[in-house]
C-alpha positions as CSV (number, residue, x, y, z in Angstrom):
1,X,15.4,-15.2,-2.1
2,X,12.1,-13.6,-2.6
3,X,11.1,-10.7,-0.4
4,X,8.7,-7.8,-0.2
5,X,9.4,-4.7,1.6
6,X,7.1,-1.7,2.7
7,X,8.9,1.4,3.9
8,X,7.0,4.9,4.5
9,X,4.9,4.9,6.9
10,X,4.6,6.9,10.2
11,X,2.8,9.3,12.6
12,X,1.1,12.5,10.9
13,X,-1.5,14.8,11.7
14,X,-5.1,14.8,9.9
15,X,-5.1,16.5,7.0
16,X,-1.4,15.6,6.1
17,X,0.5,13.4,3.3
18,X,2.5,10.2,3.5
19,X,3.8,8.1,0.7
20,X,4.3,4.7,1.4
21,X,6.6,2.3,-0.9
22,X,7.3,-1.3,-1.4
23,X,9.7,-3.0,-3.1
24,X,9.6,-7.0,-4.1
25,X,12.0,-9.2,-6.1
26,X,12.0,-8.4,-9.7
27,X,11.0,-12.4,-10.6
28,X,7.5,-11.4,-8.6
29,X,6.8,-8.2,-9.2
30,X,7.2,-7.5,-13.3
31,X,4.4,-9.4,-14.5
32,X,2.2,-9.6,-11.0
33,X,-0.3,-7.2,-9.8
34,X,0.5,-5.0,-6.8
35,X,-1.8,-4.3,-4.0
36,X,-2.2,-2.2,-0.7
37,X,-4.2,-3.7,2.1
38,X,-4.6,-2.1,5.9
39,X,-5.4,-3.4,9.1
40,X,-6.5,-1.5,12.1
41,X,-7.1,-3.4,15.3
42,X,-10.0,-5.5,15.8
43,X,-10.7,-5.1,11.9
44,X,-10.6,-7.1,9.1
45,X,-7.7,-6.8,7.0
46,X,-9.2,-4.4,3.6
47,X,-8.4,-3.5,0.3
48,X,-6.7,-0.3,0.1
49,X,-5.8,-0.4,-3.7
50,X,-4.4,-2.3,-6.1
51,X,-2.5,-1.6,-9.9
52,X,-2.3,-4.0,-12.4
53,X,1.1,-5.1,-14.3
54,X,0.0,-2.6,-16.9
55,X,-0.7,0.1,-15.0
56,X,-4.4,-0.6,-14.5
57,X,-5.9,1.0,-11.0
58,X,-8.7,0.1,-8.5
59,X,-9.5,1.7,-5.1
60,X,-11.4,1.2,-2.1
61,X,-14.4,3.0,-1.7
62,X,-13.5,4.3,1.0
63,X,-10.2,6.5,-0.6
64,X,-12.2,8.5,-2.4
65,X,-9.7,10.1,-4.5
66,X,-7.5,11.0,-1.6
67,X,-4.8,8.2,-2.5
68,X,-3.0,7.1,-5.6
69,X,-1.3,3.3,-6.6
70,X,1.4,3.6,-8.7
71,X,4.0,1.3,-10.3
72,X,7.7,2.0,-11.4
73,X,8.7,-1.2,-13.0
74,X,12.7,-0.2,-13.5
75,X,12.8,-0.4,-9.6
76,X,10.5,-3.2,-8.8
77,X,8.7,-0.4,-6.7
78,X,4.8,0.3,-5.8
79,X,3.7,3.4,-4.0
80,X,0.6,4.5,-2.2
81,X,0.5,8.7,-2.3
82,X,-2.0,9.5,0.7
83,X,-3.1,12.6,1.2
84,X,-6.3,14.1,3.5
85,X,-5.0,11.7,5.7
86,X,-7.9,11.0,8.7
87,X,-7.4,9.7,12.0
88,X,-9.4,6.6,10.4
89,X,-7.2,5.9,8.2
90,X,-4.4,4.6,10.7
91,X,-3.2,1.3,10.9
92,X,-0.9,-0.9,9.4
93,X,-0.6,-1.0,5.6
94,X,0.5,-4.1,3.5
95,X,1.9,-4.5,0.4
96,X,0.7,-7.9,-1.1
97,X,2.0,-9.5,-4.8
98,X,-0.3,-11.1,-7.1
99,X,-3.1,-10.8,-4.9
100,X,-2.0,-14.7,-3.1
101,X,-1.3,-15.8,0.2
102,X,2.4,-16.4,-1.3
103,X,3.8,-12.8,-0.8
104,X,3.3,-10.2,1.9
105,X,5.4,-7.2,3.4
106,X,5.9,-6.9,6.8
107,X,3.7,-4.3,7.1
108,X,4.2,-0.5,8.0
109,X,2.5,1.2,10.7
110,X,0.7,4.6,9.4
111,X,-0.7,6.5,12.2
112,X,-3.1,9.6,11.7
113,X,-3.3,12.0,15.4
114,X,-3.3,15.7,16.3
């Protein structure tokens, strides 16, 4: 059975660091790109980042080099490194496969408050 798991996410003050993780089934994730979306409410879903099956990276503007995308094939794992966290940045953060309706996480709630 094919399944895609975020895990990481949580409250933590502005300025702070959270690193978010997801794991899929190895028949989906070795040769598929990897991608982070977020959702706060009453907003579109949007592209947080996304890293290729080789390793190649792409961000939303928005980041701004305070996040990082990366892949460790061995463990079927992608992780988003956030750091300068704003109170903006909360909502709830998806890990998608392949960049298709076929495979999302569940989601995992990141929440940025003083």
């Amino acid at each position: 059975q094919v399944h895609v798991v975020e895990s990481g996410g949580g409250l933590v003050q502005p300025g702070g660091s959270l690193r978010l993780s997801c794991t899929a089934s190895r028949i989906i994730f070795r040769l598929n790109a990897m991608l982070w979306y977020r959702q706060s409410p009453g907003k579109q879903r949007e592209l947080v980042a996304s890293i290729s099956s080789s390793g190649a990276t792409a961000y939303g503007e928005f980041v701004k080099d305070r996040f990082t995308i990366s892949r460790d094939n061995a463990k079927n794992t992608v992780y988003l490194q956030m750091n300068s966290l704003k109170p903006e940045d909360t909502a709830v953060y998806y890990c998608n496969v392949g960049g298709t309706a076929a495979y999302w996480g569940q989601g995992t709630q990141v929440t940025v408050s003083s």
